[in-house]
C-alpha positions in Angstrom: -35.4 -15.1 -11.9 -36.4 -12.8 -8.9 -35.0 -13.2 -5.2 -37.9 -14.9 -4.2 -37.4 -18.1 -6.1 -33.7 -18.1 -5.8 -34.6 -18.4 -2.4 -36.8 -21.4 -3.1 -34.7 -23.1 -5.3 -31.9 -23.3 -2.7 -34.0 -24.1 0.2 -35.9 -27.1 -2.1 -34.8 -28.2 -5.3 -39.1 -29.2 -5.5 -39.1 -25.5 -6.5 -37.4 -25.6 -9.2 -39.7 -24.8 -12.6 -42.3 -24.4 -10.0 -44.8 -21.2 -11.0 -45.4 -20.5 -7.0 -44.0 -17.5 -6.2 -43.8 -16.0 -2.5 -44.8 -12.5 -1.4 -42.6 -9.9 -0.4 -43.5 -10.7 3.2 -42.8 -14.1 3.1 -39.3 -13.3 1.7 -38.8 -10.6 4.2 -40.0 -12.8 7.1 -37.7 -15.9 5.4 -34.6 -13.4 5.5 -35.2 -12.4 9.1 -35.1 -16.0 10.1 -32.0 -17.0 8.2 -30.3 -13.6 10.0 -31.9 -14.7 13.0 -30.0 -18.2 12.8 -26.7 -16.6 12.0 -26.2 -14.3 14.7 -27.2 -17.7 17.0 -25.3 -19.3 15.6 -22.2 -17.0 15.2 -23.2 -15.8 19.2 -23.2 -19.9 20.0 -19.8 -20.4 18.3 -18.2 -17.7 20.5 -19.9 -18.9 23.6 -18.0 -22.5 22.8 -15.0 -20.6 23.0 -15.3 -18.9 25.8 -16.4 -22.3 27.6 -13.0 -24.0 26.1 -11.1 -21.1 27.7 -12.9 -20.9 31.3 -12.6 -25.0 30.9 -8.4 -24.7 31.1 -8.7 -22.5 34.4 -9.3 -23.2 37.7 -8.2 -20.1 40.0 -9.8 -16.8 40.0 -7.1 -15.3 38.4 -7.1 -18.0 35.9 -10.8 -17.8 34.8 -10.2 -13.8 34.9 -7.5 -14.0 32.5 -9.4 -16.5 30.6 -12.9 -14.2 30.1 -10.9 -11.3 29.6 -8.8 -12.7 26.7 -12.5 -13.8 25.1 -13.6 -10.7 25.4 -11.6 -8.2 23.9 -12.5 -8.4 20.5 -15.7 -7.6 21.3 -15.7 -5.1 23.7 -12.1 -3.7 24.4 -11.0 -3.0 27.7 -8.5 -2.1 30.2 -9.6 -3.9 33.3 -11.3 -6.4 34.7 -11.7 -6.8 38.4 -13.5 -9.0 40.8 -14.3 -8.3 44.5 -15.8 -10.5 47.1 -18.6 -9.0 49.0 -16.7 -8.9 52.2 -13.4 -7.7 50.2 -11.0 -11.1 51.3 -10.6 -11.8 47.7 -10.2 -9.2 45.0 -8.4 -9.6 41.7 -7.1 -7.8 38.9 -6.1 -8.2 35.3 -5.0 -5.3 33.8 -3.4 -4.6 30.6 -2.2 -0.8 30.5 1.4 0.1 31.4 3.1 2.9 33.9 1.0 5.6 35.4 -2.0 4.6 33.5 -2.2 1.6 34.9 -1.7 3.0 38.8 -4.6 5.4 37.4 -7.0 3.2 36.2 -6.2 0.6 39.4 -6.4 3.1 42.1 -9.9 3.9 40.8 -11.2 0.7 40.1 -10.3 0.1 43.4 -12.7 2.5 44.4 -15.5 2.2 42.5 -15.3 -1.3 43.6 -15.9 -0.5 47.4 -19.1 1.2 46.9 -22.1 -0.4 48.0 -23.7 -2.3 44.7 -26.7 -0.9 43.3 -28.9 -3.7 42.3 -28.2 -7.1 40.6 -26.8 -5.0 37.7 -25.1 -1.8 38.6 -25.7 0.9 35.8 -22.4 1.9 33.8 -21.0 4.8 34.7 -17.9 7.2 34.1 -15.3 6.9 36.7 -13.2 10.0 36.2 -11.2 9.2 33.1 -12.1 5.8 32.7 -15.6 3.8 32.0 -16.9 1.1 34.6 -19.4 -1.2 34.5 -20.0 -3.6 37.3 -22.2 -6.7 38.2 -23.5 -7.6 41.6 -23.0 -11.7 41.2 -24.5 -13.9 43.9 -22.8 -16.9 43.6 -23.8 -20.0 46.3 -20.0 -19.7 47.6 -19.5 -16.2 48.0 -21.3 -12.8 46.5 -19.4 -10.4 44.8 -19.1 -7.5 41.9 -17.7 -8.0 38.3 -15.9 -4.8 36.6 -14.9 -4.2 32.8 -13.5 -0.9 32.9 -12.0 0.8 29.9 -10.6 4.3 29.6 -12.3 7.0 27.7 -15.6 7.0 25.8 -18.4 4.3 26.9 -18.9 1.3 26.1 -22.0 0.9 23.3 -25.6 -0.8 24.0 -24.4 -3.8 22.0 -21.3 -4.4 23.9 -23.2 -3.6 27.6 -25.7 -6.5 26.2 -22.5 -8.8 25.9 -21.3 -8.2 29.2 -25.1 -9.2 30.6 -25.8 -12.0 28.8 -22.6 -13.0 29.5 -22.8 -12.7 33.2 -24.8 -16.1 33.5 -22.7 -18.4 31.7 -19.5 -17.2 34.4 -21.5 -17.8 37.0 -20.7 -21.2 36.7 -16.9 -21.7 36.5 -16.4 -18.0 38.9 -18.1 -20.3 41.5 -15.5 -23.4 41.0 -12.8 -21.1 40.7 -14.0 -19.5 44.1 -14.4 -23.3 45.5 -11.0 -24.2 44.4 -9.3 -21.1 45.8 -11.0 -21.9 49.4 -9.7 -25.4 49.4 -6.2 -24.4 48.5 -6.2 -22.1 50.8 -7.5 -24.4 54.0 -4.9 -26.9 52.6 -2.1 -25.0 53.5 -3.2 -23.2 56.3 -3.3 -24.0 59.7 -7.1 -24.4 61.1 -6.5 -22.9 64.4 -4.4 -20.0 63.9 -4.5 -19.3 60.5 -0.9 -19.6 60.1 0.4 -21.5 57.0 1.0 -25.2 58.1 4.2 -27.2 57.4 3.0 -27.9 53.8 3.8 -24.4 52.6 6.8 -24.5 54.2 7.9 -27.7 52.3 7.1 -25.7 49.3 8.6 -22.8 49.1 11.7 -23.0 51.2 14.4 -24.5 48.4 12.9 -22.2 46.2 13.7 -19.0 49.5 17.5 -20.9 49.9 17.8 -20.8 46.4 16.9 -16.9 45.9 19.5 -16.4 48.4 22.2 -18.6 47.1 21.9 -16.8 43.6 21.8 -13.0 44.7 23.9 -13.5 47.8 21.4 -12.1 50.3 21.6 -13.3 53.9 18.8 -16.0 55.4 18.5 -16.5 58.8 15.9 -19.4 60.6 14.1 -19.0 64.0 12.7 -22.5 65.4 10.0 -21.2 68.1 9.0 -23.5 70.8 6.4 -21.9 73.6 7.5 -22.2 77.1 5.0 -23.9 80.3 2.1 -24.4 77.4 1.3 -27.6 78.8 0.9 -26.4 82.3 -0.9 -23.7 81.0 -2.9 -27.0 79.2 -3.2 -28.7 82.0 -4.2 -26.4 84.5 -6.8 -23.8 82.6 -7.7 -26.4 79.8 -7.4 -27.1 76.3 -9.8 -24.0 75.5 -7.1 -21.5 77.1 -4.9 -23.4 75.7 -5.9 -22.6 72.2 -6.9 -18.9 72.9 -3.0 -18.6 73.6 -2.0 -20.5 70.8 -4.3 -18.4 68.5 -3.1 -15.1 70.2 0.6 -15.7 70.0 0.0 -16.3 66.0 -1.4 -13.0 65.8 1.5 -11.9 67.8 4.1 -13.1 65.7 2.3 -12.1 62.4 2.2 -8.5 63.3 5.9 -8.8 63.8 7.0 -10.3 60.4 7.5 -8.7 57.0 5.4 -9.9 53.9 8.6 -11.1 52.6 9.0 -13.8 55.9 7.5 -17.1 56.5 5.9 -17.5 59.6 5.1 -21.3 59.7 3.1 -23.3 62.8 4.9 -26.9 62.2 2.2 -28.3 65.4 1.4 -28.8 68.5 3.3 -24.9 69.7 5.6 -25.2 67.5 6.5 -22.5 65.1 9.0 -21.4 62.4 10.0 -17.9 61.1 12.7 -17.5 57.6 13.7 -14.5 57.6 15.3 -13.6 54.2 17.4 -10.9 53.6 18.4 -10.9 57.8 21.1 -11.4 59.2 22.0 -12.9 62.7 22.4 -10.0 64.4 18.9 -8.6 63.0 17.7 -12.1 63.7 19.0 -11.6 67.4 16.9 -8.6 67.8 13.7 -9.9 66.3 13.8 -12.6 68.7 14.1 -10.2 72.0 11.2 -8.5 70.6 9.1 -11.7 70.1 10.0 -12.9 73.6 8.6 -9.8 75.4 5.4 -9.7 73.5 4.4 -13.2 74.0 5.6 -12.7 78.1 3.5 -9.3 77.7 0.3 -11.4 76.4 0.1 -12.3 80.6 -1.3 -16.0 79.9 0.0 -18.1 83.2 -1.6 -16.9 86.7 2.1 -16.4 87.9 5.2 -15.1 86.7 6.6 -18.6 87.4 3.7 -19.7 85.3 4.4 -17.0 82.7 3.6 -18.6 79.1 7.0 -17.7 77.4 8.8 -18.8 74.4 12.1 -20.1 73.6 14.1 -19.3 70.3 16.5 -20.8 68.0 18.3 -19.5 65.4 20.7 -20.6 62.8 21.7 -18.4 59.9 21.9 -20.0 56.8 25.2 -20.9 55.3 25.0 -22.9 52.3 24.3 -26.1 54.2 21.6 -29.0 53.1 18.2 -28.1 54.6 18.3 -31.0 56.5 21.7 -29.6 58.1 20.1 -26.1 58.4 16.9 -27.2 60.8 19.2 -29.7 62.2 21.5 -26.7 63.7 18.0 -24.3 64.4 16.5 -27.3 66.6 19.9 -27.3 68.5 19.9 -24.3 69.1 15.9 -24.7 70.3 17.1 -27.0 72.5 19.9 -25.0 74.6 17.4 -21.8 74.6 14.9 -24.6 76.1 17.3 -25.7 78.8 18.0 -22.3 80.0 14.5 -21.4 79.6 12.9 -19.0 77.8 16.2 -17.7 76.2 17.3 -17.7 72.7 20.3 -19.4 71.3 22.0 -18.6 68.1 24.3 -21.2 66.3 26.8 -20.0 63.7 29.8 -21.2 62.4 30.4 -23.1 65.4 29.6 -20.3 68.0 26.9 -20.3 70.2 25.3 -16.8 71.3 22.6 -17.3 74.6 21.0 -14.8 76.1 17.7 -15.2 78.5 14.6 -13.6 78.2 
């Protein structure tokens, strides 16, 4: 029995006995269908898999992970990158180790920043690694895709991957991107930018804790601006939030990555300052009061938008006990106007702006 009616007899037991016997070309043509309908469906099994991966994340860094993971077994990498078009949000999963991962970082970081070259940007050799990138313009926010591996290219086959790929991440990149932008807005303030009292509520047990276990020092400021509502009141609730938004930026180009700078309302802020001490915390404050004076809102110097400044170090206390003793301290810096107070152990430090 020859190929051909093997062939037949599987697809239709009719054949069977049956003296018809196909052509060469019909075989030939029959066997490129059936190859045809493997490779879709083998190619529509993986892209199941990669949907029930993308489907568990919902960050960027999340569906990153997620695609890279998917892909690896079929086109091994060392990077994969994403960069908005205006650069606010970039993100990198990479899985080499010591200085070949600072090597292949620092230049996907730079073949990131180049201008895109079309809606698919050619693969090229970067140095000693291999990029190729994809301009994706999403309805939330444009940006490029990078695969970049080190060494030799990657293959036609692979590069047809990555492309066809492209459109089914389209989808999920742009929910991950919409999820990011509402977490973001939920935790910071609208007007300044600041993060709002939720982030705050979030991460301070887990700062006092850090402290607590390695022994570090942890200092609070409780910030309240001085004459804002005659400021308010006489120049209007526009000035009013042009000094509000300026002192923000004031007090965010004064703090270390490691702080949390916190706008609680109305002008009311809050600073943790970990690994400080009160006397550093002491210091900090005199700077922060003659920046916000030297911002010159008020028409006056009797008018002169100021700030007062409480501070409590932390020690060991409940939180509740801990911004209890800041906002005492507010208080007295308050009455003596634009001053800053210090409560510790007991002792009260004041000294006026």
């Amino acid at each position: 029995m020859n190929a051909a009616v093997a062939i037949q007899q599987e697809l239709n037991p009719l054949f069977a006995g049956s003296v018809y016997r196909a052509s060469e070309a019909e075989v030939d043509t029959l066997l490129v269908q059936l190859d045809h309908y493997r490779r879709q469906s083998a190619w529509l099994a993986m892209v199941n898999k990669l949907h029930a991966r993308l489907a568990r994340a919902t960050d960027l860094g999340g569906m990153l992970e997620a695609y890279s993971v998917w892909l690896m077994p079929q086109v091994e990498h060392d990077l994969l990158a994403f960069r908005s078009a205006d650069g606010s949000r970039e993100h990198i999963i990479c899985s080499s180790h010591g200085p070949v991962r600072r090597k292949i970082i620092r230049a996907a970081k730079a073949v990131l920043s180049r201008e895109p070259g079309g809606a698919a940007a050619p693969c090229q050799q970067a140095g000693d690694f291999f990029a190729c990138r994809w301009q994706l313009d999403l309805p939330a926010e444009s940006g490029v895709l990078m695969v970049m591996r080190r060494g030799a290219g990657i293959d036609e086959q692979g590069v047809d991957l990555l492309a066809r790929t492209m459109e089914i991440l389209a989808e999920p990149l742009q929910r991950a991107l919409e999820y990011e932008t509402l977490f973001e807005q939920a935790r910071r303030d609208s007007l300044t930018g600041l993060a709002n009292r939720r982030v705050f509520d979030e991460r301070i047990e887990a700062i006092m804790e850090a402290s607590r276990r390695y022994g570090h020092s942890l200092t609070l400021l409780s910030m309240d601006l001085d004459r804002f509502k005659q400021l308010n009141d006489s120049q209007g609730h526009a000035e009013g939030d042009r000094a509000l938004m300026r002192v923000a930026a004031t007090l965010n180009s004064m703090v270390r990555t490691s702080d949390l700078l916190v706008r609680m309302g109305g002008d009311e802020f809050l600073l943790v300052l970990p690994d400080s001490d009160a006397e550093a915390a002491k210091k900090l404050a005199g700077r922060i009061q003659q920046a916000v004076k030297a911002l010159g809102f008020g028409a006056e110097e009797r008018h002169r938008l100021g700030i007062s400044i409480g501070i409590a170090p932390w020690r060991r206390q409940s939180l509740q006990e801990w911004l209890h003793l800041a906002d005492e301290a507010l208080y007295e810096a308050k009455s003596a106007d634009s001053s800053w107070v210090c409560f510790d152990n007991g002792d009260m430090s004041l000294v006026s702006g």
